[in-house]
TORVOLUM-219570 format. One record per residue: x, y, z of N, C-alpha, C, O, CB in turn. Coordinates in steps of 0.02 Angstrom, whole numbers, plus 50000, padded with zeros to 5 digits. Glycine has a CB too. Layout:
// TORVOLUM-219570
XYZXYZXYZXYZXYZ;...
END
This chain:
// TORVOLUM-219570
515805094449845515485092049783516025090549731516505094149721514975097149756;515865083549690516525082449623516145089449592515675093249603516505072649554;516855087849535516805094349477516585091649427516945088949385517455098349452;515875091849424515395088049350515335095849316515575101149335514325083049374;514915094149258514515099449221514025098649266513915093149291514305098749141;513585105549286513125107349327512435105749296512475105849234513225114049344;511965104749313511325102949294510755107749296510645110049351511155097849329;510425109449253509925117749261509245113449254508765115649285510025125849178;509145107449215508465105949191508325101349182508745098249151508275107849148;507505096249204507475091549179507845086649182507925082549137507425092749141;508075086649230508295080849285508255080949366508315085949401508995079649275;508175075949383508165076249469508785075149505509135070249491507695070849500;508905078449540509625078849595509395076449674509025079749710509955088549604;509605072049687509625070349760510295072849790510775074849757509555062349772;510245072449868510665074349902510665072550001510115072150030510615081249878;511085071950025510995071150085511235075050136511725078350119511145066350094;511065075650185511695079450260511715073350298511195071650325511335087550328;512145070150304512255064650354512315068650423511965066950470512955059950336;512805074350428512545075850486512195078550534512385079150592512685076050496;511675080350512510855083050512510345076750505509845077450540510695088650439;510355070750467510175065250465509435067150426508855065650442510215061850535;509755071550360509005074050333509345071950240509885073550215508745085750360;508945069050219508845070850151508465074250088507895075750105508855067650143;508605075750024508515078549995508285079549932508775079649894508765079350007;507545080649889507795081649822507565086749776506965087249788507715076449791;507715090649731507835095849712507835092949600508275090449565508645098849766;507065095449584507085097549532506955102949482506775108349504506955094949525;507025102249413506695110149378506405108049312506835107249268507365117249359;505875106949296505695103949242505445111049170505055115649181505015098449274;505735110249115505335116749061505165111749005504575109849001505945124749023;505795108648944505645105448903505425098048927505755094348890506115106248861;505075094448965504925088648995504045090649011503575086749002505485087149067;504005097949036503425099549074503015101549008502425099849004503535105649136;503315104748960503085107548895502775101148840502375101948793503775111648861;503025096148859503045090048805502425088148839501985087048799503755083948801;502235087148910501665084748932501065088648933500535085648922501765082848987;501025094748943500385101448936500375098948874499815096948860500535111348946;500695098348838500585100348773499935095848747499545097848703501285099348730;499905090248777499335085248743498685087248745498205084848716499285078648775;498725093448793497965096148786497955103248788498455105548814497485093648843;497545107348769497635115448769497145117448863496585119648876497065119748672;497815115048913497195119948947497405125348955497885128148928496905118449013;496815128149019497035134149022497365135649075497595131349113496615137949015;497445143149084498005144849154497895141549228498325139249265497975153149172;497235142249237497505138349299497605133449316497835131849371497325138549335;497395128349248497385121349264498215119849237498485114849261496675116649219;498485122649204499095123349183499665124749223500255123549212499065127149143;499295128549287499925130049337499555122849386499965118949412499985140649386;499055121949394499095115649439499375106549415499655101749443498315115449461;499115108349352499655099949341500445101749353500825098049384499625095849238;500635108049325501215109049325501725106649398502225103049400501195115849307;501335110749462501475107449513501395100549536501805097849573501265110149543;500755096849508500785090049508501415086549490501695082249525500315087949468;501575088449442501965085549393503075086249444503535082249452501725092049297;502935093749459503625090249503503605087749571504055085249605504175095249512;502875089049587502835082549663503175075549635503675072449654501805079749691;502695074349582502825067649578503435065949558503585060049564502415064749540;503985071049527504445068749510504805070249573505395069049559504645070749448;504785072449639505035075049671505095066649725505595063149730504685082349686;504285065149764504085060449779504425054349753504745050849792503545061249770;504375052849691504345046749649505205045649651505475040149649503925048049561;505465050349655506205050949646506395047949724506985049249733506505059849625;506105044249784506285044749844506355034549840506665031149880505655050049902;505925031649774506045025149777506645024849742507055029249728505525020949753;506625017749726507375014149705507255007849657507065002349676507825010949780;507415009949578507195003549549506855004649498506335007649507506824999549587;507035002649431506765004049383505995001749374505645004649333507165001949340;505764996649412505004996749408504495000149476503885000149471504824988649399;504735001949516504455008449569504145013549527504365016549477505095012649614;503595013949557503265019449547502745021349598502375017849633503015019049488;502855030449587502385033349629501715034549584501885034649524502695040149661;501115035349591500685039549581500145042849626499895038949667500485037149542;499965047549626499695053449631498985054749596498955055549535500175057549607;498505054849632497855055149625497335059449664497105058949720497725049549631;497265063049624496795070949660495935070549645495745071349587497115080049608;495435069249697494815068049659494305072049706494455075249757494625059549649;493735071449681493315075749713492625074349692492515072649634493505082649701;492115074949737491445074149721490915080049697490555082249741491215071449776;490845083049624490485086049609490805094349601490475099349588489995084149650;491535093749614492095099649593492345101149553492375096649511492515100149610;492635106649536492775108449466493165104849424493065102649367493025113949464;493755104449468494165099249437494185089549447494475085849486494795102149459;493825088649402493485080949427494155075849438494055070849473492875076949354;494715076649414495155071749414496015074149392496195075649336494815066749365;496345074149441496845075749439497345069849428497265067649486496885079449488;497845065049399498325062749406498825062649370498825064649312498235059049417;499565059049416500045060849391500595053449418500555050749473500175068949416;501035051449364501555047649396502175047549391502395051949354501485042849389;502685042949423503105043749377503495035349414503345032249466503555052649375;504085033849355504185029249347504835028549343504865030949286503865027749310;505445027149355506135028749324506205033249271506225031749211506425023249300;506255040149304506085046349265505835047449218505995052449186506425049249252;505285042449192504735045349169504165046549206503845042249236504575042449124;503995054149203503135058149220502755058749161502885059949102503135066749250;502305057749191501545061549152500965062349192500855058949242501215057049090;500645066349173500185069349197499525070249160499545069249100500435074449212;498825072149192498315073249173497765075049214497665072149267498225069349142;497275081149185496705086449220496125085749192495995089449144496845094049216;495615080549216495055081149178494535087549237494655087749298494685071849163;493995092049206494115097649232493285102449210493365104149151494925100349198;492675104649231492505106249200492475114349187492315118649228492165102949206;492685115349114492755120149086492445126649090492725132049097492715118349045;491575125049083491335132349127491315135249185491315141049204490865133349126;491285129649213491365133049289492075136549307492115141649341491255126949347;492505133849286493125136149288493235142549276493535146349314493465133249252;492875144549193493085151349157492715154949227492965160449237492715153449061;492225153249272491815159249303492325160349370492205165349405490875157049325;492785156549385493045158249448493645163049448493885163749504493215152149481;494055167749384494565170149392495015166549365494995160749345494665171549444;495635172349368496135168349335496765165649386497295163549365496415172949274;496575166249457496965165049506496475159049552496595160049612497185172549542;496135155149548495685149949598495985148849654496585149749663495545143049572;495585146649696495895142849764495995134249764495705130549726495325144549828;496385132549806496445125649802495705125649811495435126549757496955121349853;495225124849864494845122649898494135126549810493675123149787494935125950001;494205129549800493845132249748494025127249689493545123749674494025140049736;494475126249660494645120649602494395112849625494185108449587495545120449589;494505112249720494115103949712493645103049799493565098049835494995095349701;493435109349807492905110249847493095104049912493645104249941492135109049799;492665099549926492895093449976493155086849945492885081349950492295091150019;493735088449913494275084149898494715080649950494865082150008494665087749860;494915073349894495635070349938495965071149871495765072749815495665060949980;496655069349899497145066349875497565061149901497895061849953497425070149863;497575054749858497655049549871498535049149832498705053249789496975045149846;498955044149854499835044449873499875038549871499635035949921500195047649945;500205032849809500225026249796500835026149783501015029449734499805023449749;501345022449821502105019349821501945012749802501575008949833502545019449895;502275011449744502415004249726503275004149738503785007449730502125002349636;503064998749759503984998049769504424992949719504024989949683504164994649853;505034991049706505374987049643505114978549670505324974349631506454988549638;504904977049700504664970849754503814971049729503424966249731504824973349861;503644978249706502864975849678502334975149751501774972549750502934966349631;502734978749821502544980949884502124986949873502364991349837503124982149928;501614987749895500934992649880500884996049958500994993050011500064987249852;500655004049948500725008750023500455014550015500745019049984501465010650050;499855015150041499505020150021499195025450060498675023550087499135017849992;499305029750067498875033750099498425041950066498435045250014499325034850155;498175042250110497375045350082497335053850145497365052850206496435036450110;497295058750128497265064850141496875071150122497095073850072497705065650133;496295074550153496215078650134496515086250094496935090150117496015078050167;496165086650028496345092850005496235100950031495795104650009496125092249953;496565102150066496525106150117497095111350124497665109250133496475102250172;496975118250120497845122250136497825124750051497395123250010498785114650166;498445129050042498375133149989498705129449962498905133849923498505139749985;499075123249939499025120349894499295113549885499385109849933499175123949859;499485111249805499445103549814500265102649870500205098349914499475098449715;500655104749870501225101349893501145101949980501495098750020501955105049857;500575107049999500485106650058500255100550105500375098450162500145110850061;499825098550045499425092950052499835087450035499515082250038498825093150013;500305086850022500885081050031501335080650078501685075550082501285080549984;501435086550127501795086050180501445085250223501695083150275502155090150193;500795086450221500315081950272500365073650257500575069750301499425084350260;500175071450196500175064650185500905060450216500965054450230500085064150106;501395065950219502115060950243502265061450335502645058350372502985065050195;501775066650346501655067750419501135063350456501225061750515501445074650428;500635061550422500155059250449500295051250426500185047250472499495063150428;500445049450384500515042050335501285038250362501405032650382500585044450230;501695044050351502415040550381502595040250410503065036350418502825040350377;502295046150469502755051550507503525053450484504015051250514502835049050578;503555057450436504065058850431504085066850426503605069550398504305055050383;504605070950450504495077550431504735079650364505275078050341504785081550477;504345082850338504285085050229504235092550236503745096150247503305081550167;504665093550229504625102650192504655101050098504975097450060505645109050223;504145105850093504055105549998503985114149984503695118550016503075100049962;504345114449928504245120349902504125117749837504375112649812504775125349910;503625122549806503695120149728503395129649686502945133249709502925110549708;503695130649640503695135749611503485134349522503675129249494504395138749630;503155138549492503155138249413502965143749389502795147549434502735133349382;502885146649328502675151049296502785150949233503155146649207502835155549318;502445156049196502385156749126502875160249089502755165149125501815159649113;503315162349052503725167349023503795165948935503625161148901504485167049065;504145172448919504205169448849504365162848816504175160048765504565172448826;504695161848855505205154948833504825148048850505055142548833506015154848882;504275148848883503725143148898503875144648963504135149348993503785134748871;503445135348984503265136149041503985131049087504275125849072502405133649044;504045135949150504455129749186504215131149261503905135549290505425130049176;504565124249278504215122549357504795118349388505185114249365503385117349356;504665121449464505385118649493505155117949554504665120849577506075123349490;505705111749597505345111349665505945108249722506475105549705504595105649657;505765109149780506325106249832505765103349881505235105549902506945112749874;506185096249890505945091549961506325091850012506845095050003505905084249954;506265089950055507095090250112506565085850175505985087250193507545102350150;506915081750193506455075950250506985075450326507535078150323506365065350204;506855073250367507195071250426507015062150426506505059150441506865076150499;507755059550401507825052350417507725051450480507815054750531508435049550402;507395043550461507355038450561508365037850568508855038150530506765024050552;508205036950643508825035250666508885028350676508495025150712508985038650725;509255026350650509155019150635509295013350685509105007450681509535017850581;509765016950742509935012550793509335010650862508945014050896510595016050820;509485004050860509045000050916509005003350971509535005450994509274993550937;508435004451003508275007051070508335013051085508425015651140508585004551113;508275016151013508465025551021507655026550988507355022250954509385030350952;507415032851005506825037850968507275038950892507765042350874506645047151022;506745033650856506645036450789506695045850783506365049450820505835033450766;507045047550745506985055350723506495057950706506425063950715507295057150677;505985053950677505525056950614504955056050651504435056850619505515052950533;504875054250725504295055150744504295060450821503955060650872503995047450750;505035065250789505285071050842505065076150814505625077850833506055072050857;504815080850785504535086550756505005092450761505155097150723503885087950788;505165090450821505425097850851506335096050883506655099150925504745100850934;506495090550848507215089250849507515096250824507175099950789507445082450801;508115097650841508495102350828508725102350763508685107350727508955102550868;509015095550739509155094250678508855096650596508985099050541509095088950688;508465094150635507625095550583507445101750581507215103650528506885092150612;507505107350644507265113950642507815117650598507705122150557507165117050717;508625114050619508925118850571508855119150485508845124350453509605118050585;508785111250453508755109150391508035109350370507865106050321509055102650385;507625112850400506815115650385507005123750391506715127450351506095112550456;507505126850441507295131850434507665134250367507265136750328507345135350493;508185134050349508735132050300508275130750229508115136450210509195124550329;508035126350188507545125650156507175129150129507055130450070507325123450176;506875131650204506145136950175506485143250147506155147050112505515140050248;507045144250159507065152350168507235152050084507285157450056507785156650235;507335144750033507385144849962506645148449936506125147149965507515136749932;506675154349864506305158249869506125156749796506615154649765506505164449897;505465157249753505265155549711505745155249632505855151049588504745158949719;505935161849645506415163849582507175161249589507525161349539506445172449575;507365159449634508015155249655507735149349619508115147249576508215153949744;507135145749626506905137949599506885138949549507285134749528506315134249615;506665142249495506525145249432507095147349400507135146049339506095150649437;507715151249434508045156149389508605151249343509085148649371508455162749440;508455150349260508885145049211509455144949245509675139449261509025147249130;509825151149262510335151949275510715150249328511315151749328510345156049266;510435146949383510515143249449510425138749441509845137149452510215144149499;511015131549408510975126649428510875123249488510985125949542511265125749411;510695117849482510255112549546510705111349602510545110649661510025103949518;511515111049568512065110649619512055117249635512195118249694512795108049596;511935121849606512005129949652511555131049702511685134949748511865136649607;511095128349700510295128849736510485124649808510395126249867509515123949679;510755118949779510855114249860511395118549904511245121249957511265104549848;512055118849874512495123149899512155131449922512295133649978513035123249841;511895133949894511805141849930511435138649978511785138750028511375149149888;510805135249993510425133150074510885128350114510625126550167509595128450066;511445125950103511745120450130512515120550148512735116650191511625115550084;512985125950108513375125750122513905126750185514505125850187513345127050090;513545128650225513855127850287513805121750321514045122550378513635132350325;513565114450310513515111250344514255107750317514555108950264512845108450348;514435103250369515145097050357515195094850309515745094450281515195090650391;514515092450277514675087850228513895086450176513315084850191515005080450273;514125087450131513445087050082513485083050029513895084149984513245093450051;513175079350028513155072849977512725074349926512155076249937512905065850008;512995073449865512455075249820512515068649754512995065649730512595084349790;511825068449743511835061349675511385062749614510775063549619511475052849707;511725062849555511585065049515510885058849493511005052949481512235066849475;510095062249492509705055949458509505055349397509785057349346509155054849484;508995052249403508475049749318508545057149291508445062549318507335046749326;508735055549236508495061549180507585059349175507245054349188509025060449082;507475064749154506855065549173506265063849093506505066249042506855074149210;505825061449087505665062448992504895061949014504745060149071506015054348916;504485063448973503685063048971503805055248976504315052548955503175066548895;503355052449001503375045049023502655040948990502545034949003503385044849115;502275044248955501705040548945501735032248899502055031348847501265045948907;501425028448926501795022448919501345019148858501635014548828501855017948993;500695020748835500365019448792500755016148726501295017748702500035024848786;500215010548700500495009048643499775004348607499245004048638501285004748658;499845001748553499174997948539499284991348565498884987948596498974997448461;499954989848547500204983648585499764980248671499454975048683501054986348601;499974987048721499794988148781499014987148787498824982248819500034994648799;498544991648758497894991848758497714985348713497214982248732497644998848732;497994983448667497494977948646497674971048679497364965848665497484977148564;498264971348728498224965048780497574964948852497424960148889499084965248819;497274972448851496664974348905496344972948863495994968748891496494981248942;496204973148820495594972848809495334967748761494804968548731495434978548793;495774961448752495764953548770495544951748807495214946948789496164950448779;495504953148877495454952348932494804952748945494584949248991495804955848962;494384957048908493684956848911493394951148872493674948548824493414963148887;492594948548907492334944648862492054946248789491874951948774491924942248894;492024941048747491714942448686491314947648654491424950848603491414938748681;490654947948711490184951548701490254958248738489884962548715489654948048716;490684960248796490664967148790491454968548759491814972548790490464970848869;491584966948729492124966848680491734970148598491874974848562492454957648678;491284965448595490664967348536490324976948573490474982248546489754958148543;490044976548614489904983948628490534989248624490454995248616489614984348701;491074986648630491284993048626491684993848561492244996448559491674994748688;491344991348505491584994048436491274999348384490695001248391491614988648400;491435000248365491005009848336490835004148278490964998148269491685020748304;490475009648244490025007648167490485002848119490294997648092489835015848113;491215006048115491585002448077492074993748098492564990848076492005008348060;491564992548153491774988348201492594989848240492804984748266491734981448162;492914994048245493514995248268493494997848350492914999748361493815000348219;493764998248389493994997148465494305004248477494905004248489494604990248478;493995010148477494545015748478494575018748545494065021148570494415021548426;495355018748586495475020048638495805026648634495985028448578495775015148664;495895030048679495935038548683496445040748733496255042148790495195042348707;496865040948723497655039448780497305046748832497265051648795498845041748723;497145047748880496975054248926497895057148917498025061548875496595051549032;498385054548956498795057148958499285059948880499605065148885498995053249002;499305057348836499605059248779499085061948726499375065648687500005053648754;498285061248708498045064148680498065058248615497795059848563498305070848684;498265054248618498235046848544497835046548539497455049248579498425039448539;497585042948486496925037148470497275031848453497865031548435496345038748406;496905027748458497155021448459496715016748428496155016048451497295019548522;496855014148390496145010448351496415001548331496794999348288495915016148256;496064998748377496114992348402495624986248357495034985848373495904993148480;495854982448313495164977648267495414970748330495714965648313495374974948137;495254971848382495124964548427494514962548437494414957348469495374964548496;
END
């Protein structure tokens, strides 16, 4: 590894093993994750589940290339507690949002189950690529939790093998959340078995088993930079490539500018319905918590 200043937060770190043929990425989000909860007061558990949303997607989203790529992330469900989960991100900007209903929630504890927060749920996995190339796939919510349910989506959608860890919690100092990906690349040469549709390649068993054995408070601890984290699971291999990425910022893209070009777009007359008493157009940002008050 060069000799940079080390990175603890709120940015994403990629990395590779060329000779394992697996890559890598590794974030820790506190003041980024804090700026986005913040738009709404929920509560604990919905607070530890965007939280994890929130470094999938930066985890995921971090795997395109291109300042207009983007991933998003969409959690839904028919008649479950939590009615609507999403999250994106964009050239390191994320944001996130939990629409959710509130009583039912307070009655289940302060620890829920995945399958208890969205009963017979999917979650749906949208790659836009810098080409404006669309790829989607669709997965049951299923397993103890969301990042589980994304290493199914890259197993079943890409075939690719996805180990995810993702960790967060509450402490004085707020809230932070941290997470590791690690994949097995295709082999790229003609007339050979692709890697990523070998499960049980050797390669892959060592840089999965390697991975997992990273432990919640290692992802979490301020004091373990992101280069310390790759190096303690990795350092024995030949050669480890590591690339420093997007700094990371709340990403919500809202503006009046933005919304009052949509909603041009509508005709006259339901343009006329949707103005309040004082004839004005008021839009309600879900992800940042704005109003927005539009005379179109």
């Amino acid at each position: 590894m060069a000799e940079t200043s080390e990175t603890f937060s709120d940015k994403l770190m990629g990395f590779t093993l060329p000779g394992r043929s697996a890559r890598g990425r590794v974030v820790r989000l506190d003041g980024v994750l804090e700026q986005v909860l913040s738009a709404h007061d929920y509560p604990a558990p919905i607070t530890h589940l965007l939280s994890e949303a929130l470094v999938l997607g930066a985890l995921m989203g971090g795997l395109l290339k291109g300042d207009h790529a983007q991933m998003t992330m969409q959690a839904q469900t028919n008649g479950g507690i939590v009615r609507l989960l999403v999250c994106d991100y964009r050239a390191g900007a994320v944001r996130g949002y939990c629409d959710f209903d509130s009583g039912r929630l307070a009655r289940l504890g302060a620890n829920p189950s995945l399958t208890a927060l969205f009963g017979d749920g999917y979650l749906a996995i949208t790659f836009e690529t810098e080409g404006r190339q669309r790829y989607q796939g669709i997965v049951p919510l299923e397993g103890g939790s969301l990042a589980e349910a994304c290493e199914v989506y890259f197993g079943q959608s890409e075939q690719i093998p996805t180990l995810i860890r993702v960790a967060s919690r509450a402490g004085a100092g707020g809230r932070s959340a941290a997470g590791l990906l690690v994949q097995h690349l295709a082999d790229g040469e003609e007339g050979r078995e692709r890697l990523h549709v070998r499960t049980e390649h050797p390669d892959w068993e060592h840089v999965a088993m390697m991975a997992g054995s990273i432990s919640h408070d290692e992802l979490l601890d301020p004091g373990l930079s992101l280069e310390a984290i790759i190096w303690r699971l990795f350092h024995e291999e030949d050669e480890v490539r590591v690339q420093s990425g997007a700094a990371l910022s709340r990403g919500c893209r809202c503006s009046a500018e933005h919304y009052a070009t949509i909603i041009s777009r509508f005709p006259p007359e339901e343009r006329a319905a949707m103005r309040n008493d004082d004839g004005v157009i008021v839009i309600d940002c879900a992800f940042c918590s704005r109003l927005f008050e539009l005379a179109v």
